[in-house]
LOFI-948119 format. One record per residue (C-alpha): residue number from 1; residue in three letters; chain; x, y, z. Coordinates in steps of 0.25 Angstrom, whole numbers, always signed. Each point is the difference from the previous one (the first is absolute). Example, Ala and Ser with C-alpha at 12.3 -4.5 7.8 and 13.67 -1.06 7.14 Angstrom:
2
SITE	seq	type	mol	u	v	w
SITE	1	ALA	A	+49	-18	+31
SITE	2	SER	A	+6	+14	-2
This chain:
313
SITE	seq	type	mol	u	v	w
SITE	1	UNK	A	-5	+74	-40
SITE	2	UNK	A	+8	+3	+12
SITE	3	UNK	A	+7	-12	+6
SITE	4	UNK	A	+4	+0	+16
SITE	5	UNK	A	-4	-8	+13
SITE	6	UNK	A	-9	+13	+5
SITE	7	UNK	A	+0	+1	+17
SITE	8	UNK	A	+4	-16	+1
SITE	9	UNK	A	-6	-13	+4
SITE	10	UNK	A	-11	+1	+12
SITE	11	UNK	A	-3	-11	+10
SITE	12	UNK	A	-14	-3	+4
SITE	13	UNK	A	-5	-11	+10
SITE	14	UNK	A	-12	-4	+7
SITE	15	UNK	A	+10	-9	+9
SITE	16	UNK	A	-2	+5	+15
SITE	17	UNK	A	-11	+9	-4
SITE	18	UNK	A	-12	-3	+9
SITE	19	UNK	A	-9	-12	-6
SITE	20	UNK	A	-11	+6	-1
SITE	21	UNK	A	+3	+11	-8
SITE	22	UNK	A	+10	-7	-11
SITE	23	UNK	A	-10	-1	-11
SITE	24	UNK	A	-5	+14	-1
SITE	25	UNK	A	+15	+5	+4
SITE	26	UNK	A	+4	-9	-13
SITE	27	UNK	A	-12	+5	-9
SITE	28	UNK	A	+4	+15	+4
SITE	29	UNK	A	+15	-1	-4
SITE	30	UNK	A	-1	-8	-15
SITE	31	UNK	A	-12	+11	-2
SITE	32	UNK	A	+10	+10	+1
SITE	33	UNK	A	+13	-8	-4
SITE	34	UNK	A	-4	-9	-10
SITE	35	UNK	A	-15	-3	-4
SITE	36	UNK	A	-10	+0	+8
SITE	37	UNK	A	-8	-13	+6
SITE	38	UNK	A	-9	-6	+9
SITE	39	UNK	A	+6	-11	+7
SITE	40	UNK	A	-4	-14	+9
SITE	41	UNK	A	+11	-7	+8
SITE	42	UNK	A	-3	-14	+0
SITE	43	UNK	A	+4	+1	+16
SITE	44	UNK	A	-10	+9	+4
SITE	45	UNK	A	+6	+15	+2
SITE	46	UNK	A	+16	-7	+2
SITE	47	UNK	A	+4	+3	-13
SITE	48	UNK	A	+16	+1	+0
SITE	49	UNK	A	+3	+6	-14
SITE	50	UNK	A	+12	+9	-4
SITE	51	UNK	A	+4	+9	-13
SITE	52	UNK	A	+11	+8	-4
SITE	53	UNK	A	-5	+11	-9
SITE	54	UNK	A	+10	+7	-10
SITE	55	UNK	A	-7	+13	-8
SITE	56	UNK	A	+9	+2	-14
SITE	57	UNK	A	-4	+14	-6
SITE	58	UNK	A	-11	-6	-8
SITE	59	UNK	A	-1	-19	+3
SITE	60	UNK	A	-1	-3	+14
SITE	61	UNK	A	+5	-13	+6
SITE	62	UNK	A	-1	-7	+11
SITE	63	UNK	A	+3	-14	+9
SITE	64	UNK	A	-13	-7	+6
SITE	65	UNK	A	+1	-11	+10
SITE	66	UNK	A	-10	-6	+9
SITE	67	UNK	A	-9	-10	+8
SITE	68	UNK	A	-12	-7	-7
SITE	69	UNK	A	-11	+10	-6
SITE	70	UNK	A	-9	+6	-11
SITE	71	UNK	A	-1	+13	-7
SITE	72	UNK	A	-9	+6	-8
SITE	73	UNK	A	-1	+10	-9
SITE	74	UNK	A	-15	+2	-3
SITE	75	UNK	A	-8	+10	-7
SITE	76	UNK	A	-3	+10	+13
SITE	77	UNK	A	+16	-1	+3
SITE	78	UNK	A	+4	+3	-14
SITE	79	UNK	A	-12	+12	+0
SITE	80	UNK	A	+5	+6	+13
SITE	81	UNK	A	+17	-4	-2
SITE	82	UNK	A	+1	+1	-13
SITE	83	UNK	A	+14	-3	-5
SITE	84	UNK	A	+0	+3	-15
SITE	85	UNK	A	+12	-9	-2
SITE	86	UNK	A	+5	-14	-4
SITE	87	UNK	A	+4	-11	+12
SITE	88	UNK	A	+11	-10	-4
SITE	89	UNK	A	+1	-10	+12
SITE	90	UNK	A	+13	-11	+0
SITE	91	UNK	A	-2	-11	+9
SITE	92	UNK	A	+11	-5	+9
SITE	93	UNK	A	-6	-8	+10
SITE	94	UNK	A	-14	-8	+2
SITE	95	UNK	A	-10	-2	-12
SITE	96	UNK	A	-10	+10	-1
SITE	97	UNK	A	-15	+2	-9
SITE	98	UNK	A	-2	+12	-6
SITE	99	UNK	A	-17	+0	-3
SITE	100	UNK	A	-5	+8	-11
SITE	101	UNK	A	-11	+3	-9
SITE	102	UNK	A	+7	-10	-9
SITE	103	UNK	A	+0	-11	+9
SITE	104	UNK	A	+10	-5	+10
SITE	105	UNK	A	+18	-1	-1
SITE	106	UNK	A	+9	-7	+8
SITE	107	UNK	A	+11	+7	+1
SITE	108	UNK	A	+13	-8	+5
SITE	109	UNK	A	+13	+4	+5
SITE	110	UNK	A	+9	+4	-11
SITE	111	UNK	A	-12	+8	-8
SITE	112	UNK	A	-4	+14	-3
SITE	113	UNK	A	-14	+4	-2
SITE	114	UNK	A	-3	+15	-8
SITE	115	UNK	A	-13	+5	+5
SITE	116	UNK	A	-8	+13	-3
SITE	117	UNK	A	-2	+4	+15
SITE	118	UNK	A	-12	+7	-3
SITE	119	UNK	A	-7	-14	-4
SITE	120	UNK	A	-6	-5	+12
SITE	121	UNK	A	+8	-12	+6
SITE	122	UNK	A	+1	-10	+12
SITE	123	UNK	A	+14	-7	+4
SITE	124	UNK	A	+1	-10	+10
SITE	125	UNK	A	+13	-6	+6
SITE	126	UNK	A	-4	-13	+8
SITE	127	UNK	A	+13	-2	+3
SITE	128	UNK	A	+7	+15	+2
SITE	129	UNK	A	+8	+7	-10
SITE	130	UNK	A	+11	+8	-4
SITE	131	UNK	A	+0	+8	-14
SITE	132	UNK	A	+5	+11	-6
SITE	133	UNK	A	-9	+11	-6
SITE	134	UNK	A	+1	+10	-9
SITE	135	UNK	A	-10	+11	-3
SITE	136	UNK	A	+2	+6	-13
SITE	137	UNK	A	-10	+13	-2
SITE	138	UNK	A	-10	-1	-11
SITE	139	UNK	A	+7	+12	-8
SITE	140	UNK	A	+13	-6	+0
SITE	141	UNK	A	-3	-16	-4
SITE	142	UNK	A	-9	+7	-13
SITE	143	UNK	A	+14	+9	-3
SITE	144	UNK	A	+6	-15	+3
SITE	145	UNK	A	-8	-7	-13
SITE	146	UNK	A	-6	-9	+12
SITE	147	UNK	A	-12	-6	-5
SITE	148	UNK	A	-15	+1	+5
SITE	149	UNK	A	-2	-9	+11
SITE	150	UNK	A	-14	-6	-2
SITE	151	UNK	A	+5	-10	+9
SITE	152	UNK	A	+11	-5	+8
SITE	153	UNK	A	+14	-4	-6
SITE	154	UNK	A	+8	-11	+4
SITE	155	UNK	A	+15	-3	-3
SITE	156	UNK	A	+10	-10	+6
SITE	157	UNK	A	+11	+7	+4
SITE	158	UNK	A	+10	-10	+4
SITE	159	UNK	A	+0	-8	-14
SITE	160	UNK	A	-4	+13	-8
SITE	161	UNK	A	+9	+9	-6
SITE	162	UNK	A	+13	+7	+7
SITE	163	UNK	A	-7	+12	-1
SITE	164	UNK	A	-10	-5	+11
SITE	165	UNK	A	+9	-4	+9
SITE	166	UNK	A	+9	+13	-1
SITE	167	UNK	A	-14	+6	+2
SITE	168	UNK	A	-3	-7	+11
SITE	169	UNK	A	+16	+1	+7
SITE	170	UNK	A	+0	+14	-2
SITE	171	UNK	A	-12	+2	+8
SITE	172	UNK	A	+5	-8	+10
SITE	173	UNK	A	+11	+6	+4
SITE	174	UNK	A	-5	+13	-1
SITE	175	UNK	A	-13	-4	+12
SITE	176	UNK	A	+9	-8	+9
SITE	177	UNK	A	+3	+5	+15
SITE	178	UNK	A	+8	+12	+0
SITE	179	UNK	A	+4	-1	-15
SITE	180	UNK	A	+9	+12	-4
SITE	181	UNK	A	+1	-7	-14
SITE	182	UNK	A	-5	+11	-11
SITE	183	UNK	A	-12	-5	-9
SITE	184	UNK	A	+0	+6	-14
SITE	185	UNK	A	-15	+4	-3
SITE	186	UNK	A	+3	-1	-14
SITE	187	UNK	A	+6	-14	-1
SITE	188	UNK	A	-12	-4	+10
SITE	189	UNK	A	-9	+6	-12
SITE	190	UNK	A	+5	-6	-10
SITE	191	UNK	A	+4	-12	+5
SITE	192	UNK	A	-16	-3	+3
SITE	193	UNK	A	-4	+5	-15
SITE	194	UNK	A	+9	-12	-5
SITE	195	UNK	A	-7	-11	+9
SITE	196	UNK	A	-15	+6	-3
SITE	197	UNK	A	+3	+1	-15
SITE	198	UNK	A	+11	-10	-4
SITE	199	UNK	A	+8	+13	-6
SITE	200	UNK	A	+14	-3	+3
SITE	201	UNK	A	+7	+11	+7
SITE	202	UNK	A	+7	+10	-8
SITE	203	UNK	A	+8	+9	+8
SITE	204	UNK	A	+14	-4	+6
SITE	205	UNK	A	-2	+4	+15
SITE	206	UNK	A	-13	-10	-2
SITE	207	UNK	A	+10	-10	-6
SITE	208	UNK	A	+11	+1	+10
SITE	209	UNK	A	-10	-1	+13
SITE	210	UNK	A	-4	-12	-6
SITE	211	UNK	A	+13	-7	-4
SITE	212	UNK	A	+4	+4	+14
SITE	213	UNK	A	-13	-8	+7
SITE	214	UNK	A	+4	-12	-10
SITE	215	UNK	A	+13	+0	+5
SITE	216	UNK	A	-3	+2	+16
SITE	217	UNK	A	-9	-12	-4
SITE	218	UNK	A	+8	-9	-6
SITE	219	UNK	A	+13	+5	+10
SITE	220	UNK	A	+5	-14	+5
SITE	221	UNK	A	+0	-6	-15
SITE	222	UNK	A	+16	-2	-2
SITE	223	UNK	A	-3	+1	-16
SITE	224	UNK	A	-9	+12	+0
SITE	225	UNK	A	+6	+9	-11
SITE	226	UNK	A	-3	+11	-9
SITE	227	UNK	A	-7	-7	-11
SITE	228	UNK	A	-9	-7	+10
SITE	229	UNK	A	-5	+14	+5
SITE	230	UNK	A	-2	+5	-12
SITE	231	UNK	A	-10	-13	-6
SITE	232	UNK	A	-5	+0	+16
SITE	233	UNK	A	-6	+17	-3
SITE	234	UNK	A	-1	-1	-16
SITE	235	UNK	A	+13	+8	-5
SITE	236	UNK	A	+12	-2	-8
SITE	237	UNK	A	+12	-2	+7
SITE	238	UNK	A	+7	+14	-6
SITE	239	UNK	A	-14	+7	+4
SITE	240	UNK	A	+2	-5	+15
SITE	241	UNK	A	+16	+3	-1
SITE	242	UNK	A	-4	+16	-4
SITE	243	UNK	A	-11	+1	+11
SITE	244	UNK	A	+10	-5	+10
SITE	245	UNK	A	+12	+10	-5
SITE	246	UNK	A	-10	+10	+2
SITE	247	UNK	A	-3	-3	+14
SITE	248	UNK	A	+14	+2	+3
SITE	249	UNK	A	+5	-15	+0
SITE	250	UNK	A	+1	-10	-8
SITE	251	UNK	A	-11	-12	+2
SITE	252	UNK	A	+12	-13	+6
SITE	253	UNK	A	+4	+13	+9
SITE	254	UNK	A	-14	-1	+7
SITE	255	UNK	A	-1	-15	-1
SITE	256	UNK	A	+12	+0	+9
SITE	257	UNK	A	-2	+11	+9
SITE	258	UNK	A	-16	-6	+2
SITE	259	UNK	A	+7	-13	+3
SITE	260	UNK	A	+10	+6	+9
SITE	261	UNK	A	-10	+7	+9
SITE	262	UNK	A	-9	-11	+1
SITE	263	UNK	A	+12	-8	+6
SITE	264	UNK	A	+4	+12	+9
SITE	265	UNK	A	-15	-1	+7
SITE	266	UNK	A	+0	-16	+2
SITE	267	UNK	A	+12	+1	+6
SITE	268	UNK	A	-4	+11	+10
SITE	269	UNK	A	-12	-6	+2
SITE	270	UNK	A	+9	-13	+6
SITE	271	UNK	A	+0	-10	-12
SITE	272	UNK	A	+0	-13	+5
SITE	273	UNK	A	+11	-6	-11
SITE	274	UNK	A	+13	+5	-3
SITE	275	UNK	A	+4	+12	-9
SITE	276	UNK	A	+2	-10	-13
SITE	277	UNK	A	-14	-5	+3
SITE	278	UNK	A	-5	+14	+1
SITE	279	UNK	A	+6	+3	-14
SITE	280	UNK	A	-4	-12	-7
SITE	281	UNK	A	-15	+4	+6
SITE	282	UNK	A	+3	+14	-7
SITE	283	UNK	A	+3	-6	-13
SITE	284	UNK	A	+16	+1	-1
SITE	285	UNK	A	+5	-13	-3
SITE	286	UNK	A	+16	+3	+5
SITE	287	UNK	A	+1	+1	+15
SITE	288	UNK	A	+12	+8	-2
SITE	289	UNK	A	-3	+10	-10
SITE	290	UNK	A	-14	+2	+11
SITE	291	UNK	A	+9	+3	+12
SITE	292	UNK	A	+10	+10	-11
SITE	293	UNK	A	-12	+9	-6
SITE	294	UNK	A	-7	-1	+14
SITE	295	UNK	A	+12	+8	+8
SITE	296	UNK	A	+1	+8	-13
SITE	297	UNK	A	-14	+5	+2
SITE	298	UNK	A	-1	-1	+15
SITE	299	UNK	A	+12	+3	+3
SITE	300	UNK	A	-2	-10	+11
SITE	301	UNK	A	+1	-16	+0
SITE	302	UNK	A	-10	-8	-5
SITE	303	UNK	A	+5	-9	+13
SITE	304	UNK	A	+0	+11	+11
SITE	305	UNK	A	-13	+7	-4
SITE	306	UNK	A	-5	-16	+2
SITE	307	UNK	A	+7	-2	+12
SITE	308	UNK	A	-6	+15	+5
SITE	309	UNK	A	-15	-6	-6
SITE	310	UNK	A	+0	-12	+10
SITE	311	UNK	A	+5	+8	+12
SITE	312	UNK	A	-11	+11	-3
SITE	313	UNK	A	-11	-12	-1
């Protein structure tokens, strides 16, 4: 399967289109872009709702936000827009219902729900949303060992397993404003077989963009090391050595320049404390050896970049 980032993220919004025709301009663009809907603002016709649409060779994914409002998916949509695909939807803000023939979920922020988007549905958001999406093609989740989806699954992805999160991350960053951050198609894939299944990865680009998201999550732990990445994504420590030699560094490498570039944005961005403060939030525990990698990397004070931060802000 070929991996790439196709034509880039595309912007979508109903924001400062007229008010009366938001809902049908909305229908008309997730018919073609994503899967097709009828829709009800709970405003009227002032529906304010935003996506960013990403089409991979074969997955497409996407970032959803709006005001309070219901879709549905009934049987007349699903007969004349058919999408022969399976819906995964990761919930950021605002709780949402997802009604069914099975009966009713709640789906909270935090949760992904795997729906065959043929089935017909109804999803309301009282309160507004924003989600990720991704719509895997029938053809391509049965190559993908995913199971027959009689009904709606559920998973918790903040307290499941690092594979969710990685999968949740690296869609993420790849649907976000002007992302220029390639998305592998394949990790995506596989990524999403592990959480639907429970089968642990078994390829070392899977494992490495996993141990990467674990790390970036865990970032400002002064004692995050390599055996707790390695219990954190389920490998041994020598396995996570040898996929990160492969990557072309080693893993306390990456630890360091991730902490060191997170430090670097804080204190552009005008950190309010001092350069040891904007360490120690980084997870070094030596003021000094921060402000010696920093000028290493950077090749710039950690001190002037925040004196630079606070006049810019």
């Amino acid at each position: 399967m070929t991996s790439g980032m196709g034509t880039g993220p595309v912007l979508f919004s109903t924001v400062g289109l007229p008010e009366g025709r938001r809902v049908a301009l909305w229908e008309e663009h997730n018919a073609a872009a994503l899967i097709g809907v009828r829709c009800r603002s709970l405003r009227d016709d002032a529906l304010e709702a935003t996506e960013i649409n990403l089409q991979l060779p074969h997955v497409h994914l996407a970032r959803v936000a709006g005001g309070p409002h219901v879709v549905e998916r009934t049987r007349s949509v699903v007969r004349d827009l058919p999408s022969d695909a399976i819906a995964c939807y990761f919930a950021l803000t605002g709780d949402a219902f997802f009604y069914h023939d099975d009966g009713v979920r709640v789906l909270h922020p935090g949760q992904l729900i795997v729906c065959d988007a043929d089935r017909p549905f109804i999803r309301g958001f009282s309160q507004g949303l924003e989600e990720l999406a991704v719509k895997v093609p029938r053809s391509v989740w049965r190559d993908l060992g995913g199971p027959r989806l009689s009904q709606p699954m559920v998973f918790d992805v903040d307290e499941g397993a690092a594979q969710a999160r990685a999968l949740a991350r690296m869609v993420d960053s790849a649907v976000l404003p002007k992302s220029s951050r390639a998305v592998d198609e394949d990790i995506v894939l596989e990524l999403l077989g592990s959480v639907v299944s429970g089968r642990p990865p078994t390829t070392s680009a899977v494992h490495l963009a996993t141990a990467r998201a674990y790390i970036d999550e865990h970032l400002t732990e002064p004692g995050l090391s390599a055996a707790r990445v390695a219990r954190g994504i389920g490998v041994s420590e020598r396995h996570l050595s040898r996929v990160f030699s492969h990557g072309g560094e080693s893993l306390p490498q990456y630890l360091l320049g991730r902490r060191l570039d997170r430090a670097r944005s804080m204190l552009a961005a005008g950190w309010p404390g001092s350069v040891a403060e904007a360490g120690a939030a980084c997870g070094f525990g030596s003021a000094s050896y921060f402000s010696h990698r920093f000028k290493e990397r950077h090749g710039v004070g950690a001190a002037d970049v925040l004196r630079g931060g606070r006049v810019g802000g």
